[in-house]
DRENPA-3360 file (N, C-alpha, C; in nm, 2 decimals, always signed):
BEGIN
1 = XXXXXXXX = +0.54/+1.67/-0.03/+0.62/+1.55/-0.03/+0.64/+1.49/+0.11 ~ +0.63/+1.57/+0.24/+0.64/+1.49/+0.38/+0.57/+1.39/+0.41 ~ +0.43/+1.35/+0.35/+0.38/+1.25/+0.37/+0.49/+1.12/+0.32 ~ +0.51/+1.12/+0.18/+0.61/+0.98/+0.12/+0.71/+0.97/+0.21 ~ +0.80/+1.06/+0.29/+0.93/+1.08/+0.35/+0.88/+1.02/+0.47 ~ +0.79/+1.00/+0.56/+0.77/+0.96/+0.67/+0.74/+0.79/+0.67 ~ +0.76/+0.75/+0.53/+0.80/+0.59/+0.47/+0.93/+0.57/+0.46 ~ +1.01/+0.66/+0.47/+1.14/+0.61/+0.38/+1.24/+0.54/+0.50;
9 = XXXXXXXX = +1.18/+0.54/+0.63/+1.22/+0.44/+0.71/+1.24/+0.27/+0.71 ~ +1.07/+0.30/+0.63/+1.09/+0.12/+0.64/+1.15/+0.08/+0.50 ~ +1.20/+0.16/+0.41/+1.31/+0.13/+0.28/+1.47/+0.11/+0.30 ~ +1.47/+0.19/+0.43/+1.60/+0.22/+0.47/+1.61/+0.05/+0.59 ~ +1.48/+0.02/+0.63/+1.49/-0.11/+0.72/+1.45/-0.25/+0.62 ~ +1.46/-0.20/+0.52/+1.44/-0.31/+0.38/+1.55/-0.34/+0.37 ~ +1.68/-0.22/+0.36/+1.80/-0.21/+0.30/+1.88/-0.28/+0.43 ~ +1.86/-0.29/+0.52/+1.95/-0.34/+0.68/+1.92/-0.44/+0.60;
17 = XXXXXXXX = +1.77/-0.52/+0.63/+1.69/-0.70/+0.65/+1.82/-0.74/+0.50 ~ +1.84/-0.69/+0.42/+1.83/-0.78/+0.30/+1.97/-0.82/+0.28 ~ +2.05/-0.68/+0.32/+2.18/-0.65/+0.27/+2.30/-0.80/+0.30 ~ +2.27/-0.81/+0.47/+2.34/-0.93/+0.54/+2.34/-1.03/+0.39 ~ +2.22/-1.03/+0.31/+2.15/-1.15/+0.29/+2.26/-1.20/+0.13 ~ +2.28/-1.08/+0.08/+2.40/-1.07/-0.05/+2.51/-1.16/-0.05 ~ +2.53/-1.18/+0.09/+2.63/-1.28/+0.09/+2.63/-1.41/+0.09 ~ +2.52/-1.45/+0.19/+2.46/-1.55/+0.24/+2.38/-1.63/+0.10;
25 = XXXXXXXX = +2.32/-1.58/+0.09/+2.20/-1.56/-0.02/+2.25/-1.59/-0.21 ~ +2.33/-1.44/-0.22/+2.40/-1.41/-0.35/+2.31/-1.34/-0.39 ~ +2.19/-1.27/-0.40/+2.10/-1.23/-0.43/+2.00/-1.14/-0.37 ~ +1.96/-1.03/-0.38/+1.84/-0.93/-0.35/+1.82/-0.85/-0.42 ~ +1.63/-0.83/-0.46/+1.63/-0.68/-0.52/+1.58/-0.59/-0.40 ~ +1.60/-0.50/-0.41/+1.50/-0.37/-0.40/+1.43/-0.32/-0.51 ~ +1.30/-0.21/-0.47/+1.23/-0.16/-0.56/+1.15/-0.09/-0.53 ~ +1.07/+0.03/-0.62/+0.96/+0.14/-0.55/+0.86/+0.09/-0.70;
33 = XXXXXXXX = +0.76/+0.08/-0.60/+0.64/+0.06/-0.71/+0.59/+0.18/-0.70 ~ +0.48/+0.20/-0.85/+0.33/+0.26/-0.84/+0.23/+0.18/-0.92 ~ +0.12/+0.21/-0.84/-0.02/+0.14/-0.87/-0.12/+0.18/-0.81 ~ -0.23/+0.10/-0.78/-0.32/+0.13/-0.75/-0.37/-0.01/-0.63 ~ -0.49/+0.01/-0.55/-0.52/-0.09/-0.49/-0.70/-0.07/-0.50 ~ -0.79/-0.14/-0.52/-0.93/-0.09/-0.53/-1.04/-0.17/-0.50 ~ -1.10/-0.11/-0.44/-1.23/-0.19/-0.36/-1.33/-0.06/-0.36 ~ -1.47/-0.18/-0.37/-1.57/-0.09/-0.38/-1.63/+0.01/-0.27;
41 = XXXXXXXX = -1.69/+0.13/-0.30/-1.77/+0.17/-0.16/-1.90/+0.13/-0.12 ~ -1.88/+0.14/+0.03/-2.00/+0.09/+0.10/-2.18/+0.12/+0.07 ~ -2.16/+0.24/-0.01/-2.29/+0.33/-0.04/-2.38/+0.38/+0.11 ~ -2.28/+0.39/+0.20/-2.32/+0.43/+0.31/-2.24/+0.56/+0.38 ~ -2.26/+0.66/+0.40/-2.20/+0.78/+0.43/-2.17/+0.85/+0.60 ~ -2.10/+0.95/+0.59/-2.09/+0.99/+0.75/-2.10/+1.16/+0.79 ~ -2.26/+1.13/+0.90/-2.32/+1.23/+0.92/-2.18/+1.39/+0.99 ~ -2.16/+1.49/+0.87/-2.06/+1.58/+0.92/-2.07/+1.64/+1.08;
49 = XXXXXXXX = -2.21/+1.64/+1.13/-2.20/+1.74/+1.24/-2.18/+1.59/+1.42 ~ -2.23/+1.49/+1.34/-2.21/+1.37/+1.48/-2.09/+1.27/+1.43 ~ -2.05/+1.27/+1.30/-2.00/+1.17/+1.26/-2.03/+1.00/+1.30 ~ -2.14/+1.04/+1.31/-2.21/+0.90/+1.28/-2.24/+0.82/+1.17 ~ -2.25/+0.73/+1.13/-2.31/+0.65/+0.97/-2.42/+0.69/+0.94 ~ -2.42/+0.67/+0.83/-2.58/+0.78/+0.80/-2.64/+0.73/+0.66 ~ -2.72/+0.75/+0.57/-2.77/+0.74/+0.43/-2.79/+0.81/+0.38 ~ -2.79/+0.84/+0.26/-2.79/+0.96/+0.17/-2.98/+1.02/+0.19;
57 = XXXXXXXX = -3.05/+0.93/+0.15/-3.21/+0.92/+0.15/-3.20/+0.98/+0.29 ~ -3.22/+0.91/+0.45/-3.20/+0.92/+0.56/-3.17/+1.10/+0.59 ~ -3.06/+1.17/+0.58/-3.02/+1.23/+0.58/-2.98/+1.34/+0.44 ~ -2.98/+1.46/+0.45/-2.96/+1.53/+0.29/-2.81/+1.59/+0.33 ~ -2.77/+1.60/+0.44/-2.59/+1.62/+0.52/-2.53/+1.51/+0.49 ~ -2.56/+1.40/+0.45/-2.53/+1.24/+0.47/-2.37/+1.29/+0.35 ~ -2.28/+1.27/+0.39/-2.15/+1.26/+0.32/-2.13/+1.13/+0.31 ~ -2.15/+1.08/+0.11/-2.09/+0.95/+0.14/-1.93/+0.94/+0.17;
65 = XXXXXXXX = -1.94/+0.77/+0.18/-1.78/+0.76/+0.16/-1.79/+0.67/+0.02 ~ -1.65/+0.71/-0.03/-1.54/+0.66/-0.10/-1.54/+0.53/-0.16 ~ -1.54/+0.50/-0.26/-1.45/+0.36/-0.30/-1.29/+0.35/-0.27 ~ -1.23/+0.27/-0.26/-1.07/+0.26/-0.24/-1.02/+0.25/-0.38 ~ -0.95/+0.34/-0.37/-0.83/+0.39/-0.54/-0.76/+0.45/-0.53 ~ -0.71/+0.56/-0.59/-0.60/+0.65/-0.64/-0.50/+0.59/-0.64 ~ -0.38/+0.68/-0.63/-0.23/+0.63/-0.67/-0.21/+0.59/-0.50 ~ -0.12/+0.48/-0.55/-0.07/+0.40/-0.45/+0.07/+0.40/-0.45;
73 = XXXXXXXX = +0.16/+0.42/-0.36/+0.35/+0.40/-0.39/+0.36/+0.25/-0.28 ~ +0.48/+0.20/-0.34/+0.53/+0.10/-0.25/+0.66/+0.10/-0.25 ~ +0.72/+0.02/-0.10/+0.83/-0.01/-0.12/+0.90/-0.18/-0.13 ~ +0.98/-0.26/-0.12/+0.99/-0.39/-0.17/+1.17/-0.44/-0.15 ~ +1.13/-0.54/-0.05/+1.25/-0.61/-0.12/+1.26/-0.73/-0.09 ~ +1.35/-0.78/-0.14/+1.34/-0.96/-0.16/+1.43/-1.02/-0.15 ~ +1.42/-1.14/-0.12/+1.57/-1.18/-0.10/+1.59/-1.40/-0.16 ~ +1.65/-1.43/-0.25/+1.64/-1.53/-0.29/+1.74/-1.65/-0.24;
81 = XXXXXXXX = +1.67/-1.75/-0.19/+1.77/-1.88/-0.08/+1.81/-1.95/-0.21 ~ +1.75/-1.95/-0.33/+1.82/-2.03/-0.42/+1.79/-1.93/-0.56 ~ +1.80/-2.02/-0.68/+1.75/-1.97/-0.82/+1.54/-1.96/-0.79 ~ +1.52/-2.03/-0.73/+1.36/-2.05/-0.74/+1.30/-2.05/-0.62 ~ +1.35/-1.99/-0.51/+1.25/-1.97/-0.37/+1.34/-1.85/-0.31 ~ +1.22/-1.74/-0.25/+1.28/-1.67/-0.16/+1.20/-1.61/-0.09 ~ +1.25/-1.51/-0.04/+1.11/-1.42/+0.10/+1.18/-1.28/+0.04 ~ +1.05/-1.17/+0.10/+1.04/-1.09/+0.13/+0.93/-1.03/+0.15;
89 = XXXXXXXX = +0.96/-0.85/+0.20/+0.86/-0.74/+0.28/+0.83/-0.64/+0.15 ~ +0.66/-0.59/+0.21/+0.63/-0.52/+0.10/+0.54/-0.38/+0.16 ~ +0.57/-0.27/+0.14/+0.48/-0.19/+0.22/+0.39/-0.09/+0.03 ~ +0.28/-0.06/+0.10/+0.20/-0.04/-0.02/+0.14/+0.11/+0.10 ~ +0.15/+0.25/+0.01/+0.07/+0.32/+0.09/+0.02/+0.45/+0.01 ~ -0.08/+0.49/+0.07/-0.11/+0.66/-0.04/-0.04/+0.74/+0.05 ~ +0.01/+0.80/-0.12/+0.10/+0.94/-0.03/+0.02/+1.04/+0.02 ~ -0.10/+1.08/-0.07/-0.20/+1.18/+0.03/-0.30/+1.10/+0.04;
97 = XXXXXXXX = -0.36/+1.19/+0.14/-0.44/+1.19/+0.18/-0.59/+1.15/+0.08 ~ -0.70/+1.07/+0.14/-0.80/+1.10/+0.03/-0.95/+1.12/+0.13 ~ -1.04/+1.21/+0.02/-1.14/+1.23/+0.12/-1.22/+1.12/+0.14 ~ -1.25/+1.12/+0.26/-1.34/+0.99/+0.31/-1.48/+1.01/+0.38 ~ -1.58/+1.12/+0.31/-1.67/+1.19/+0.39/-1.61/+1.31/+0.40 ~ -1.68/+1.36/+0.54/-1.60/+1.48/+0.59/-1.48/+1.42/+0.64 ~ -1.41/+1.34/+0.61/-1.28/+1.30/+0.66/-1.19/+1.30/+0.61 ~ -1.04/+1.30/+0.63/-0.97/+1.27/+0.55/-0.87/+1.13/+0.56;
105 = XXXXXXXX = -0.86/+1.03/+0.43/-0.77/+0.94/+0.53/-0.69/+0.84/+0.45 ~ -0.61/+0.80/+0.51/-0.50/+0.70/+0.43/-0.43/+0.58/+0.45 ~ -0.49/+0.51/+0.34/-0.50/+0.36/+0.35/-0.33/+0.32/+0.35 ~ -0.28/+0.18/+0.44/-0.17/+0.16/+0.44/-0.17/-0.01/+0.43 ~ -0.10/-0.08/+0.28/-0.09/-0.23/+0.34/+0.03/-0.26/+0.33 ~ +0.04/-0.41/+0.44/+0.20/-0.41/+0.44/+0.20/-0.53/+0.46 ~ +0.24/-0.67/+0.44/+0.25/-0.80/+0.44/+0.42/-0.85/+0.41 ~ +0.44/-0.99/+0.46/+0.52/-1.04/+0.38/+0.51/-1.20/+0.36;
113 = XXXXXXXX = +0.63/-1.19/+0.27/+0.57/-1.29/+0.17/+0.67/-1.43/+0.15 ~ +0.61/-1.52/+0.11/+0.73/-1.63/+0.02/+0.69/-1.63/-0.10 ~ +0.84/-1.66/-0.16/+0.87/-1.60/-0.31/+0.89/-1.75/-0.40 ~ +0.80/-1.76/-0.53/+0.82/-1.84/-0.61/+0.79/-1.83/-0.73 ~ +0.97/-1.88/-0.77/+1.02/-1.82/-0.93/+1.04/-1.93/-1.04 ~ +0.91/-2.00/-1.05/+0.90/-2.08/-1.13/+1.01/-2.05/-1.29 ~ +1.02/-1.96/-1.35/+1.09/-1.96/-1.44/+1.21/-1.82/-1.42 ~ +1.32/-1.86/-1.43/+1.42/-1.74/-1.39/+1.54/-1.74/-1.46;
121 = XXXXXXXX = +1.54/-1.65/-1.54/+1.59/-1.69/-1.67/+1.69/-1.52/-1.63 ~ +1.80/-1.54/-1.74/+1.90/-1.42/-1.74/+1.79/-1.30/-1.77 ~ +1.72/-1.24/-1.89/+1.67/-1.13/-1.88/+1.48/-1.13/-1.76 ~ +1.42/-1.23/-1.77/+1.30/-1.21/-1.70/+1.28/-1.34/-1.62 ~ +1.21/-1.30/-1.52/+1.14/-1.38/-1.40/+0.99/-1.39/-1.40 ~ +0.95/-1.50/-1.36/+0.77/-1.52/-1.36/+0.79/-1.54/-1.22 ~ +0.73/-1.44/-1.18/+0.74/-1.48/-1.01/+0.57/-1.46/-0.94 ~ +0.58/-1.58/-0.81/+0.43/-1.56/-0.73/+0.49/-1.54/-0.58;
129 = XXXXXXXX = +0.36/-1.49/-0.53/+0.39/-1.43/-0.41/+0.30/-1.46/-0.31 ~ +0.37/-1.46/-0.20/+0.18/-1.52/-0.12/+0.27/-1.50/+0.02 ~ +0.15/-1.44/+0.09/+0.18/-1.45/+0.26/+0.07/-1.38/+0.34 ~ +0.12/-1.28/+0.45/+0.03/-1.25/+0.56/+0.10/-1.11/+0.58 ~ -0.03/-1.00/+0.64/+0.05/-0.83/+0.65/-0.08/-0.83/+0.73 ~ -0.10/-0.65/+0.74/-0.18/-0.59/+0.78/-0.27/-0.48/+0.69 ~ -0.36/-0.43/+0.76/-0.42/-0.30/+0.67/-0.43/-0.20/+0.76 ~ -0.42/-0.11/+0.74/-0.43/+0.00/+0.85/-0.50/+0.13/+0.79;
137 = XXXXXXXX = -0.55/+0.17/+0.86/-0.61/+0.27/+0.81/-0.65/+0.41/+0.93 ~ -0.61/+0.52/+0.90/-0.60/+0.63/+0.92/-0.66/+0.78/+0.93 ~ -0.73/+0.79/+0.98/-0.88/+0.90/+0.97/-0.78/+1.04/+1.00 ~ -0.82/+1.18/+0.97/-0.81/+1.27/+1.04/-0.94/+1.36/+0.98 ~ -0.96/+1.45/+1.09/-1.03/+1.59/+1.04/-0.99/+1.75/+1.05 ~ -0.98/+1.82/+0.89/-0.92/+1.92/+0.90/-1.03/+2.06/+0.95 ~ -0.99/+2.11/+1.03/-1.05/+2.20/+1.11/-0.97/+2.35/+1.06 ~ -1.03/+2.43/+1.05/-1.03/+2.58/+0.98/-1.05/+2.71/+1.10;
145 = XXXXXXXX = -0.93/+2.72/+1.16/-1.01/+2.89/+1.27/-0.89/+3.01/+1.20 ~ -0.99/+3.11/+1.20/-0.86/+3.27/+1.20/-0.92/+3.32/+1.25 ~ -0.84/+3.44/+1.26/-0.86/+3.57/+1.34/-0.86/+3.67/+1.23 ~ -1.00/+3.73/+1.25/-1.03/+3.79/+1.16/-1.03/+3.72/+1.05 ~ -1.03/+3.82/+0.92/-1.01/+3.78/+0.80/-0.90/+3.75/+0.70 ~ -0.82/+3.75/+0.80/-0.71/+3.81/+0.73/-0.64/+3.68/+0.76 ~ -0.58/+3.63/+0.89/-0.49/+3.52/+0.91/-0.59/+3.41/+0.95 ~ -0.56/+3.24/+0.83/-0.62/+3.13/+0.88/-0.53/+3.05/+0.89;
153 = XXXXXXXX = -0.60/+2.93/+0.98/-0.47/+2.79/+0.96/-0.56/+2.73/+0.99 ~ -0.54/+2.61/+0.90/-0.59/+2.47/+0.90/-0.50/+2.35/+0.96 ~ -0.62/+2.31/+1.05/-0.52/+2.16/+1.16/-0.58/+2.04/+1.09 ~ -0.48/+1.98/+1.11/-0.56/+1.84/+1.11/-0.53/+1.72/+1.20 ~ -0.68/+1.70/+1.26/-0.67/+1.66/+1.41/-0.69/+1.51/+1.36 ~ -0.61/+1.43/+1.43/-0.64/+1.27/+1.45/-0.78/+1.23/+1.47 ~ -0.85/+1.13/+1.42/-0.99/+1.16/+1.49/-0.99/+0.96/+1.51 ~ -0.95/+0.87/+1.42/-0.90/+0.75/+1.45/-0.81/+0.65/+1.41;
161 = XXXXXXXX = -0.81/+0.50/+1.42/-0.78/+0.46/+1.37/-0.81/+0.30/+1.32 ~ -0.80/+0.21/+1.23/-0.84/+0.12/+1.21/-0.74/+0.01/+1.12 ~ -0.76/-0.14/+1.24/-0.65/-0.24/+1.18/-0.71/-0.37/+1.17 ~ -0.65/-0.42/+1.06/-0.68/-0.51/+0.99/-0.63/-0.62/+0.95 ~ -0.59/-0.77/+0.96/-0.47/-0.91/+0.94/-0.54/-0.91/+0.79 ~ -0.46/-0.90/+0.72/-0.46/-0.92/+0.54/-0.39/-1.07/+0.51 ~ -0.42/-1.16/+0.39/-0.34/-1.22/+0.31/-0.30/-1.17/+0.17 ~ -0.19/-1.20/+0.09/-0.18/-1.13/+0.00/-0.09/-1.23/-0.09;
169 = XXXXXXXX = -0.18/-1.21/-0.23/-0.06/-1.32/-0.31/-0.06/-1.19/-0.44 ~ -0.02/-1.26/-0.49/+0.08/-1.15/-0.65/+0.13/-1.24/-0.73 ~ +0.10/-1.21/-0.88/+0.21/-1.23/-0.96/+0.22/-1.16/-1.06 ~ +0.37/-1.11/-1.11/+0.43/-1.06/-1.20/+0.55/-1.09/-1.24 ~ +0.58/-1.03/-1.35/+0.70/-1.08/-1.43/+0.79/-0.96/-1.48 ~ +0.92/-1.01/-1.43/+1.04/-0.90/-1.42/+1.08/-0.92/-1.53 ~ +1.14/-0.79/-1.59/+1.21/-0.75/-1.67/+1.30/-0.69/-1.68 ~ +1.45/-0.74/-1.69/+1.57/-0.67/-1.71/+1.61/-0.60/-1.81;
177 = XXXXXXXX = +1.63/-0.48/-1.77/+1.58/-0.37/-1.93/+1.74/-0.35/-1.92 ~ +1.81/-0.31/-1.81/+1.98/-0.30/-1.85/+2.04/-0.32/-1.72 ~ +2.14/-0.43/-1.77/+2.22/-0.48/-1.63/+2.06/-0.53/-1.51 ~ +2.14/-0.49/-1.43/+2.06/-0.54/-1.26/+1.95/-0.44/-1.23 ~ +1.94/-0.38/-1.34/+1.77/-0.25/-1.34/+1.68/-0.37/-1.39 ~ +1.56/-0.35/-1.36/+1.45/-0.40/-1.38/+1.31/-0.34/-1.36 ~ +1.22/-0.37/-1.50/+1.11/-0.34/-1.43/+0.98/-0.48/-1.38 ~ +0.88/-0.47/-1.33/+0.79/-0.55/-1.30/+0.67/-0.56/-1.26;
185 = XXXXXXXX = +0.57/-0.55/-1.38/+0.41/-0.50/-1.39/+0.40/-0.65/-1.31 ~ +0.31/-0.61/-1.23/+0.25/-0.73/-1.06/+0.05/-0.66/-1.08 ~ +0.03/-0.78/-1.05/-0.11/-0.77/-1.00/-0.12/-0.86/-0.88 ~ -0.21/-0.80/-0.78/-0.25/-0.83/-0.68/-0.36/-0.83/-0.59 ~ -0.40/-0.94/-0.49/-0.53/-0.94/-0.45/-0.50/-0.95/-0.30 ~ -0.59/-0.93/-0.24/-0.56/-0.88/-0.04/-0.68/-0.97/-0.03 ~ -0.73/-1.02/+0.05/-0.83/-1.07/+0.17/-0.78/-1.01/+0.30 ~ -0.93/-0.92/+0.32/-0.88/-0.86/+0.45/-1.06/-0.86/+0.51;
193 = XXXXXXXX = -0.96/-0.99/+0.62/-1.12/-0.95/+0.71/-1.13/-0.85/+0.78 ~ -1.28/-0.79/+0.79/-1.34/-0.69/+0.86/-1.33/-0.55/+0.80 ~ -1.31/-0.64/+0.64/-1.22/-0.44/+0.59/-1.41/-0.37/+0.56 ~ -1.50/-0.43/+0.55/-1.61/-0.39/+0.49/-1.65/-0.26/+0.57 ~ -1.61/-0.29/+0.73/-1.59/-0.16/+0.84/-1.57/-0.02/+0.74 ~ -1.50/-0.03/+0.59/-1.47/+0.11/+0.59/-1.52/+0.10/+0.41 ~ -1.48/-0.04/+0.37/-1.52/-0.03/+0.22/-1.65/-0.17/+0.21 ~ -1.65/-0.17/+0.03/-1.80/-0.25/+0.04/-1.80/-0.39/+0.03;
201 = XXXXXXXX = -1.62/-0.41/+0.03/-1.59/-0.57/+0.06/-1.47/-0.59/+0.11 ~ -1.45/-0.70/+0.08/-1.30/-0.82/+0.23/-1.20/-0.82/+0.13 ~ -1.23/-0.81/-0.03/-1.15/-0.85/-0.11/-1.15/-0.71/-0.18 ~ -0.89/-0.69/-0.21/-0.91/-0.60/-0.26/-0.80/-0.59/-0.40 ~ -0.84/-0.56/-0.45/-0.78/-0.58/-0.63/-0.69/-0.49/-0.68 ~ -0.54/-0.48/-0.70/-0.41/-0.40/-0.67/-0.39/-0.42/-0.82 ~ -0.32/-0.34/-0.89/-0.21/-0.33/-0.99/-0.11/-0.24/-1.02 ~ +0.01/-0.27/-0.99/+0.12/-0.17/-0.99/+0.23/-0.22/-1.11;
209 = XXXXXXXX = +0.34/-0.15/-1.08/+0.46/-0.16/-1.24/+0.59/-0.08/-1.09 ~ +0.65/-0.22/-1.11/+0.80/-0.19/-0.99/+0.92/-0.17/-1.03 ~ +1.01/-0.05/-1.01/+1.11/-0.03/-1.03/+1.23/-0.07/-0.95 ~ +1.31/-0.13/-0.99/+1.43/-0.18/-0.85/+1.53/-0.22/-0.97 ~ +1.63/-0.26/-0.88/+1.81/-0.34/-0.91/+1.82/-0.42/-0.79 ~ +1.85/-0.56/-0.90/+1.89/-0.65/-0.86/+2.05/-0.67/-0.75 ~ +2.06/-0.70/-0.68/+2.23/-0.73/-0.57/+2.26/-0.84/-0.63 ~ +2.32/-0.86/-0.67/+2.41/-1.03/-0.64/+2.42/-1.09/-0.79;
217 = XX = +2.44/-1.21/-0.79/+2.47/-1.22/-0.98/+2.39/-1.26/-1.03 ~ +2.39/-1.26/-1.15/+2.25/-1.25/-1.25/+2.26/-1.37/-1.34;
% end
C-alpha cells in the first residue's frame, strides 16, 4: 500500500484548492476513481544487458515492452461557479508498479480541467470535461545481491524519467445513489505528444467509475 499513500498529498491539496470554494461557489465534489487508461505497445523491446532499444528478430535477449493498462486509481475534485460551469484537478496514477521490459515502471496523468454540466438535475449530472495536464512517466531497475545463500535484498534503483504536455477531455454521468454520495462511470481520451517515446501511440483511451460526495446544496 506505500506506493497509493505517497498520492494522498495531492487529495489532501484537492481538499485546501476546493474547500475555500463551498462558500464562494455553494458547491464541490471530491472523489477516488478506478479504471483503466490504454494505449498500444510499440512492438519494440529493451536490450537487458545495455538497455538499449532492440527487436525481438534482432536480438533473442530483446525484452519487449508493454502496452499501457492495468488498474488505474485517481483522485478528483471540482468545483462549480454556477448550476452549469465549473473547474477542476484530476490526478490518475498506477499504484504498482508494471513491468516494462527488464524495467519496472509507473505511468502518472494529471491535467486540469473546465467543467460542463449541460444537464443537472437533483439525482444525476451529464457532465464534459476538457483541458491541459501532464504525463509522466517513471522507470526503475530492481537489482538482487546476498550474502551467501541465505540473506537477499532487492533495490530498486531509479534508472529515469520521462515528461509529457497532455490534453484531456471526458465525459460521464453522475449518479446520486444517497444524499451527496455519488457514483460516476467517465470515459476518457489523452493526446499526448511524444508519448510514442514509450507506447505505440499519442492517443490514449481511459475508462474509470468515480466515487465522491458532493459539498454544498443539491
Amino acid at each position: 500500500m506505500k506506493p497509493i499513500f505517497r498520492y494522498l498529498p495531492f487529495a489532501f491539496a484537492l481538499l485546501l484548492f476546493c474547500a475555500p470554494l463551498v462558500h464562494a461557489q455553494g458547491s464541490f465534489d471530491l472523489a477516488l476513481g478506478f479504471g483503466t487508461n490504454h494505449d498500444q505497445a510499440t512492438g519494440l523491446g529493451i536490450d537487458p544487458s545495455s538497455f538499449n532499444s532492440c527487436t525481438k528478430a534482432g536480438d533473442s535477449a530483446c525484452e519487449l515492452t508493454p502496452a499501457l493498462g492495468n488498474l488505474f486509481m485517481g483522485f478528483e475534485g471540482d468545483a462549480m461557479l454556477n448550476k452549469h460551469i465549473g473547474f477542476g484537478a484530476e490526478l490518475n496514477f498506477q499504484p504498482t508498479h508494471i513491468s516494462y521490459g527488464p524495467l519496472q515502471m509507473r505511468e502518472v496523468f494529471y491535467d486540469f480541467n473546465g467543467l460542463y454540466v449541460p444537464l443537472n438535475k437533483k439525482k444525476f449530472q451529464l457532465r464534459f470535461e476538457g483541458g491541459i495536464g501532464g504525463a509522466h512517466s517513471g522507470f526503475t531497475y530492481s537489482q538482487t545481491s546476498c550474502v551467501g545463500s541465505a540473506v537477499c535484498s532487492t533495490q530498486s534503483l531509479p534508472v529515469g524519467t520521462s515528461n509529457h504536455f497532455q490534453v484531456h477531455v471526458s465525459a460521464g454521468v453522475q449518479v446520486y445513489v444517497k444524499g451527496h454520495f455519488f457514483v460516476r462511470p467517465q470515459f476518457d481520451f489523452r493526446e499526448v505528444p511524444g508519448f510514442t517515446d514509450q507506447f505505440g501511440s499519442n492517443q490514449v483511451l481511459g475508462g474509470s467509475v468515480w466515487v465522491g460526495y458532493n459539498f454544498g446544496e443539491m
